[in-house]
N, CA, C and O atoms as CSV, one atom per row, in Angstrom:
chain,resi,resn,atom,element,x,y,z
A,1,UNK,N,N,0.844,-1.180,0.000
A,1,UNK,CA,C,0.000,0.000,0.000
A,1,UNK,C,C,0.884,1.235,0.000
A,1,UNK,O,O,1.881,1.425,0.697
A,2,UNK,N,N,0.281,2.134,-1.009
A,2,UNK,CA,C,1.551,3.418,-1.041
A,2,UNK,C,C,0.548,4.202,-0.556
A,2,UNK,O,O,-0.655,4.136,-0.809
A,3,UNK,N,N,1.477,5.382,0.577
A,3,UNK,CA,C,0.488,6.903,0.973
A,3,UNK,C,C,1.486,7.901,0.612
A,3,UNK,O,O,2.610,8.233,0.986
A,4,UNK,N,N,0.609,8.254,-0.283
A,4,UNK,CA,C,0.872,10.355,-0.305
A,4,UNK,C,C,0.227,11.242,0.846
A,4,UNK,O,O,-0.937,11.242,1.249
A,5,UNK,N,N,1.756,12.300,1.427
A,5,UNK,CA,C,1.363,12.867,2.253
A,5,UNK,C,C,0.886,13.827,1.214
A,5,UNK,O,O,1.392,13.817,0.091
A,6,UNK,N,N,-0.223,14.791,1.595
A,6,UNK,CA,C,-1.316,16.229,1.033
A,6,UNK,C,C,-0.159,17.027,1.749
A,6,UNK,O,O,0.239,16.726,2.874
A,7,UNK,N,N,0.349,18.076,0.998
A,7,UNK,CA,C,1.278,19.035,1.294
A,7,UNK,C,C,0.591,20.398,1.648
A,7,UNK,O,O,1.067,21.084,2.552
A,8,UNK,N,N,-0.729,20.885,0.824
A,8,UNK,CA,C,-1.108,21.314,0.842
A,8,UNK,C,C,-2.159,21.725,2.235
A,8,UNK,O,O,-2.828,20.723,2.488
A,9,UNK,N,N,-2.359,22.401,2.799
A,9,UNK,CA,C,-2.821,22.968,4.131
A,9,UNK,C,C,-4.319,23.332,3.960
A,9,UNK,O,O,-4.894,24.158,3.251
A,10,UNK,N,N,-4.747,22.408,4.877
A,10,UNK,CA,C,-6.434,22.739,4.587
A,10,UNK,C,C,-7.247,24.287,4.248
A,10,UNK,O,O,-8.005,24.573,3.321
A,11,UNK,N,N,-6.838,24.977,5.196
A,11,UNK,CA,C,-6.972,26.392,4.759
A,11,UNK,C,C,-6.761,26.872,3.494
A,11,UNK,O,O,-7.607,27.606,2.984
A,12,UNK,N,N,-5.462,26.477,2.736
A,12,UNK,CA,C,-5.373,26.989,1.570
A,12,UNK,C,C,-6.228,26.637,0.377
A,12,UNK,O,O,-6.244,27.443,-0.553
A,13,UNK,N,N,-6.903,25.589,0.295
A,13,UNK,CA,C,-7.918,24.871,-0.358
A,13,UNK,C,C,-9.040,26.126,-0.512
A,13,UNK,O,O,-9.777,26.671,0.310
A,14,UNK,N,N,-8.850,26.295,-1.745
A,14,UNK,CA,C,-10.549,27.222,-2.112
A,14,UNK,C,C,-11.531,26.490,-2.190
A,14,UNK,O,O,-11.624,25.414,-2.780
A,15,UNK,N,N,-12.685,27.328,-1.297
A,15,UNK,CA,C,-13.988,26.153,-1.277
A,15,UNK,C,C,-14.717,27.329,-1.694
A,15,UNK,O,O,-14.646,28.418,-1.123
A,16,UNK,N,N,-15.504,27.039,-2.830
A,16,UNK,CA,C,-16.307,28.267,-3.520
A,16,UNK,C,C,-17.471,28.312,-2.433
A,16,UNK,O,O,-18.026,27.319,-1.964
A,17,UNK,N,N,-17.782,29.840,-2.070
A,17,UNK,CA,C,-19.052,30.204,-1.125
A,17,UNK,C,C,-20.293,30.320,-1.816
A,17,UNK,O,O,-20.365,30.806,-2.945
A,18,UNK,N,N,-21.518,29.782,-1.018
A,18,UNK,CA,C,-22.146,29.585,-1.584
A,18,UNK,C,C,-23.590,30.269,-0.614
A,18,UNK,O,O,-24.077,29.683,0.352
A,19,UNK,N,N,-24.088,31.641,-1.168
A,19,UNK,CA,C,-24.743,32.126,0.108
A,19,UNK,C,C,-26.516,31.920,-0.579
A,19,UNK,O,O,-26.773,32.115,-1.767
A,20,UNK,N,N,-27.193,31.648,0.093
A,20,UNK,CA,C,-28.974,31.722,0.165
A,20,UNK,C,C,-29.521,32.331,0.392
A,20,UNK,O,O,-29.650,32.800,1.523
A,21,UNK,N,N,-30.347,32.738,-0.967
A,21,UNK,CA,C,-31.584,33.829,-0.723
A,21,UNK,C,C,-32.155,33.144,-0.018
A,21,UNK,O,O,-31.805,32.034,0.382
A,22,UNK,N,N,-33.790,34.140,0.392
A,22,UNK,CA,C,-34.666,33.239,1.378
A,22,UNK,C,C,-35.093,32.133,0.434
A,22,UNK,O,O,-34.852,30.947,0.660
A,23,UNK,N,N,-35.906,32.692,-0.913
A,23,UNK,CA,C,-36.235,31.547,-1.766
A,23,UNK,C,C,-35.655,30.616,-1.666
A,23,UNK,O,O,-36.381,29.628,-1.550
A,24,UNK,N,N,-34.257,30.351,-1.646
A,24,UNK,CA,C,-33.456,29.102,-2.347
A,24,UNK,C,C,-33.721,28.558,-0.590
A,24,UNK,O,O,-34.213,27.431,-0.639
A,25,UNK,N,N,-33.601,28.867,0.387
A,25,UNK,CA,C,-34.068,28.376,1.528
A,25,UNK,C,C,-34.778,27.814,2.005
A,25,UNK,O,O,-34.455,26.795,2.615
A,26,UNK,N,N,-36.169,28.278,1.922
A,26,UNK,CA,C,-37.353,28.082,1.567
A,26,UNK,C,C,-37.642,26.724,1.015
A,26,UNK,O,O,-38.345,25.883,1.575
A,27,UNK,N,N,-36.867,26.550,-0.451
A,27,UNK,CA,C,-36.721,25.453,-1.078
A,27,UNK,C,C,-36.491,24.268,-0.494
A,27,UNK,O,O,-37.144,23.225,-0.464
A,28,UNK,N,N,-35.270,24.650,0.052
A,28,UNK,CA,C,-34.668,23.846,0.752
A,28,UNK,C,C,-35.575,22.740,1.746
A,28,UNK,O,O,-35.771,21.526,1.778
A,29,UNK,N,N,-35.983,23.929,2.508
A,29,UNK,CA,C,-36.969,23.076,3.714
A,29,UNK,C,C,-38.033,22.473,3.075
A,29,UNK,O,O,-38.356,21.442,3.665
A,30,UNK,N,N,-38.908,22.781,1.806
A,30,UNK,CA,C,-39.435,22.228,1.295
A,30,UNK,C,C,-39.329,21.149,0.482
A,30,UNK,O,O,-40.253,20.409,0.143
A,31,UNK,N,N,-38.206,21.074,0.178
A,31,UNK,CA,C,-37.725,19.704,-0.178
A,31,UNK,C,C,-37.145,18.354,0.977
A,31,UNK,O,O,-37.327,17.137,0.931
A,32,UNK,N,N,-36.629,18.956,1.655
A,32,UNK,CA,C,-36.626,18.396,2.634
A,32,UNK,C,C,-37.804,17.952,3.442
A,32,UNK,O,O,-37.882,16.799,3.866
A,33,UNK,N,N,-38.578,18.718,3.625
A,33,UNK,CA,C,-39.815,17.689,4.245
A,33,UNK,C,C,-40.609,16.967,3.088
A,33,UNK,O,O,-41.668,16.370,3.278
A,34,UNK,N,N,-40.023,17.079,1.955
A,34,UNK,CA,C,-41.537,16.014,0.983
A,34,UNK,C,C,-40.415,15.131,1.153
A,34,UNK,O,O,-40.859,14.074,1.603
A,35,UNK,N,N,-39.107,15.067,0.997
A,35,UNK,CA,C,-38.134,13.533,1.246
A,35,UNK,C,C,-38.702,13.216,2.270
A,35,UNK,O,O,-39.414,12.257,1.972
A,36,UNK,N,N,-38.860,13.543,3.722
A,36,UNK,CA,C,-39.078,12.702,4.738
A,36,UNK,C,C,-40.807,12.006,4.502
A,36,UNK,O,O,-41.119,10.836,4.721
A,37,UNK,N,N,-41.557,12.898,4.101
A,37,UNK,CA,C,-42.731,12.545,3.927
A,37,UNK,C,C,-42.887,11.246,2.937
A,37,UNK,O,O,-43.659,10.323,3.196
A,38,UNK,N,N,-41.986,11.296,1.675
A,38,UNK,CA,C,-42.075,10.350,0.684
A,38,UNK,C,C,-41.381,8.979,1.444
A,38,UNK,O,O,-41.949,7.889,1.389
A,39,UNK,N,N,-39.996,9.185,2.205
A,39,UNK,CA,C,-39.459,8.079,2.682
A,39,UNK,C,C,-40.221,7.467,3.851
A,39,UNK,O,O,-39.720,6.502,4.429
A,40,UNK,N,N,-41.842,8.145,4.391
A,40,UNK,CA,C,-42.118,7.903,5.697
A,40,UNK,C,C,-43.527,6.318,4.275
A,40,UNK,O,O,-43.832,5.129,4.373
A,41,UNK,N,N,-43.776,7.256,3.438
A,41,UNK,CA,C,-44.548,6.811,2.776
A,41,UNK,C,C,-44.085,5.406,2.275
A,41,UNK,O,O,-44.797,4.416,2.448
A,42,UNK,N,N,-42.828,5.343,1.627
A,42,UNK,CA,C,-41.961,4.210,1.424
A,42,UNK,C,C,-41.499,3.284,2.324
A,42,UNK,O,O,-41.179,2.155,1.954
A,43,UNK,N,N,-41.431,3.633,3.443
A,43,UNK,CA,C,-41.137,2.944,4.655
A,43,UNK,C,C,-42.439,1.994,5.061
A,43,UNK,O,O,-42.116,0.806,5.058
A,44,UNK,N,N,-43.492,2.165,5.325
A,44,UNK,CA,C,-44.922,2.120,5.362
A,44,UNK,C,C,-45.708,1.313,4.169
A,44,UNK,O,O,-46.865,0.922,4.320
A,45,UNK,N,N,-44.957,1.108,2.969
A,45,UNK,CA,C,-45.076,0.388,2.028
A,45,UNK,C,C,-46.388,1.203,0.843
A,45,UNK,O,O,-46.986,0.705,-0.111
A,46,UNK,N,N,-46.449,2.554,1.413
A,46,UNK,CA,C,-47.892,2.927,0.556
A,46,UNK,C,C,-47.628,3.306,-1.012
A,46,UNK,O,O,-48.418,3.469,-1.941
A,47,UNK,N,N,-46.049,3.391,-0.930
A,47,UNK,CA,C,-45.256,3.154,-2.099
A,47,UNK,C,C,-44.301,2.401,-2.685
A,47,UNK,O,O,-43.551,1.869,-1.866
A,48,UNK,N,N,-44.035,2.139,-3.978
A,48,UNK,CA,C,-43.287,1.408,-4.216
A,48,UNK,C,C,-41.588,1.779,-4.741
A,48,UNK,O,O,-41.378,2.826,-5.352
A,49,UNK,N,N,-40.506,0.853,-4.442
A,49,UNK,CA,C,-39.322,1.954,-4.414
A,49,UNK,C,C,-39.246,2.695,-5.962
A,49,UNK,O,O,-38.805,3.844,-5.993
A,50,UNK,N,N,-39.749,1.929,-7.477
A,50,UNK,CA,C,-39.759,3.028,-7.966
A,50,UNK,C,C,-40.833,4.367,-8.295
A,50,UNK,O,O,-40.579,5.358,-8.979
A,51,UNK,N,N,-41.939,4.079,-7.664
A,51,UNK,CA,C,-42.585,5.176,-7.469
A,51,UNK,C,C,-41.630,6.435,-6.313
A,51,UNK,O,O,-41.439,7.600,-6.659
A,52,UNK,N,N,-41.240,5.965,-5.218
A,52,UNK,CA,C,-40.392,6.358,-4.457
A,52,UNK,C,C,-39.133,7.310,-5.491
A,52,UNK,O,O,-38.812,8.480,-5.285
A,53,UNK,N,N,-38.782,6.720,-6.213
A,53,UNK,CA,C,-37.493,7.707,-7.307
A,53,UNK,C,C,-38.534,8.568,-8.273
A,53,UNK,O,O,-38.395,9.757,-8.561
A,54,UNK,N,N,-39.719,7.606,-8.754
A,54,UNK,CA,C,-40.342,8.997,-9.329
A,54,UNK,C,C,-40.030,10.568,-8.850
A,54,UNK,O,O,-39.555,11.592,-9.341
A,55,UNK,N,N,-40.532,10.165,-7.725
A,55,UNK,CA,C,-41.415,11.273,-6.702
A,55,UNK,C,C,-40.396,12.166,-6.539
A,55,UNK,O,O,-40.453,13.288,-7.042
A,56,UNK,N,N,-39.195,11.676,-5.696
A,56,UNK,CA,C,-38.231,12.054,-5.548
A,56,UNK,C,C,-37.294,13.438,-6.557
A,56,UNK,O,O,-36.713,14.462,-6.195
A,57,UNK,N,N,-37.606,12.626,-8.305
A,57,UNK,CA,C,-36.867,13.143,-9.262
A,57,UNK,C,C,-37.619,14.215,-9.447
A,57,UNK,O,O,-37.095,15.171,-10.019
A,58,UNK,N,N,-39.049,14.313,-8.999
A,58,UNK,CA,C,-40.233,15.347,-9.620
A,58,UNK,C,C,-39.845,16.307,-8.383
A,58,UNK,O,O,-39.547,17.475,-8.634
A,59,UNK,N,N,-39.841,15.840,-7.053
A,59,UNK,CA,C,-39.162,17.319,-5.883
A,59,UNK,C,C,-38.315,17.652,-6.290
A,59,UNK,O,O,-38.418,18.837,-5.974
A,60,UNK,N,N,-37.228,17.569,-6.922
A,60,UNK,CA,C,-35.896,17.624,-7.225
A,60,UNK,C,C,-35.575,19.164,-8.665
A,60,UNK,O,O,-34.679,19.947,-8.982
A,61,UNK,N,N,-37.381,18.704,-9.204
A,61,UNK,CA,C,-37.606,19.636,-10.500
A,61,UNK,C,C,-38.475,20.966,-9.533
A,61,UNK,O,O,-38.154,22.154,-9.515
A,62,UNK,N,N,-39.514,20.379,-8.863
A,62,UNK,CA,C,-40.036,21.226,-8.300
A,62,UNK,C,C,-39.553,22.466,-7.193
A,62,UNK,O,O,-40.121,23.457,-6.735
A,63,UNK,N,N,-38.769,22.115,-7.097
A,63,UNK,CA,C,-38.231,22.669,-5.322
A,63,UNK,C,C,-36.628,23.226,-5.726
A,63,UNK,O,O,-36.107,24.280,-5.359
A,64,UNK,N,N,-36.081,22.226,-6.542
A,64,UNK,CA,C,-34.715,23.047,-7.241
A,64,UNK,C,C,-33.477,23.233,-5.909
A,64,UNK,O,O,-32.711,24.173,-5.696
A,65,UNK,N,N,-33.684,21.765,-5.069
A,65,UNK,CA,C,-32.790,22.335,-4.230
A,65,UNK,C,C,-30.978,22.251,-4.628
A,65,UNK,O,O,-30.499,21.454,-5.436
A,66,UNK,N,N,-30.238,23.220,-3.879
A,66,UNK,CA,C,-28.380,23.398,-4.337
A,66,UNK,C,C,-27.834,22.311,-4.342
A,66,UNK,O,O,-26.890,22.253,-5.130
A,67,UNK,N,N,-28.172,20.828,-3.415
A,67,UNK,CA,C,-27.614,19.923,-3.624
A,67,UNK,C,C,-28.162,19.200,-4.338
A,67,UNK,O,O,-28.011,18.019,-4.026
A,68,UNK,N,N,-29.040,19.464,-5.601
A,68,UNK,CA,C,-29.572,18.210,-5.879
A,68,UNK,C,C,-28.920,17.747,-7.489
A,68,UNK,O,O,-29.088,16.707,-8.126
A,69,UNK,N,N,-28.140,18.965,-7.807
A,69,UNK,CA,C,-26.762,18.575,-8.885
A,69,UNK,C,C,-26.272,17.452,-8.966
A,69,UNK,O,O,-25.961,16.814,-9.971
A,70,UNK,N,N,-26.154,17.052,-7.327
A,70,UNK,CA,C,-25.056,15.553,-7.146
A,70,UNK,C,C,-26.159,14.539,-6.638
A,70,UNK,O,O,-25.683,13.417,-6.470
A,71,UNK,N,N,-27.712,14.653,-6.305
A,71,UNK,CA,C,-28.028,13.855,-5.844
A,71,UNK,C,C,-28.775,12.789,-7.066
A,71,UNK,O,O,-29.254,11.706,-6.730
């Protein structure tokens, strides 16, 4: 097993800022509670897992939340 030491110093690392209107906030929490609501629904069996990604992909259009690039 080979390790590279990171020379580089955490601080110096640019982490692009990323600040929130209320809207995009807003969003946020609103997406966040239809996930818990959909996963409470999926859990409970009143859905099925790919209805479950439907749903999911349609909050994702609706609500527009910042992380949902990678999700």
């Amino acid at each position: 097993m080979q390790v590279t030491k990171i020379m580089t110093p955490l601080a110096e690392i640019a982490v692009p800022e990323h600040r929130y209107t209320p809207e995009q906030l807003q969003n946020e929490f609103h997406y966040i509670c239809a996930e818990k609501i959909t996963k409470k629904m999926l859990e409970k069996n009143l859905i099925t897992i790919d209805e479950f990604d439907k749903i999911m992909a349609e909050n994702r259009k609706i609500f527009s939340p910042y992380l949902a690039a990678i999700l």
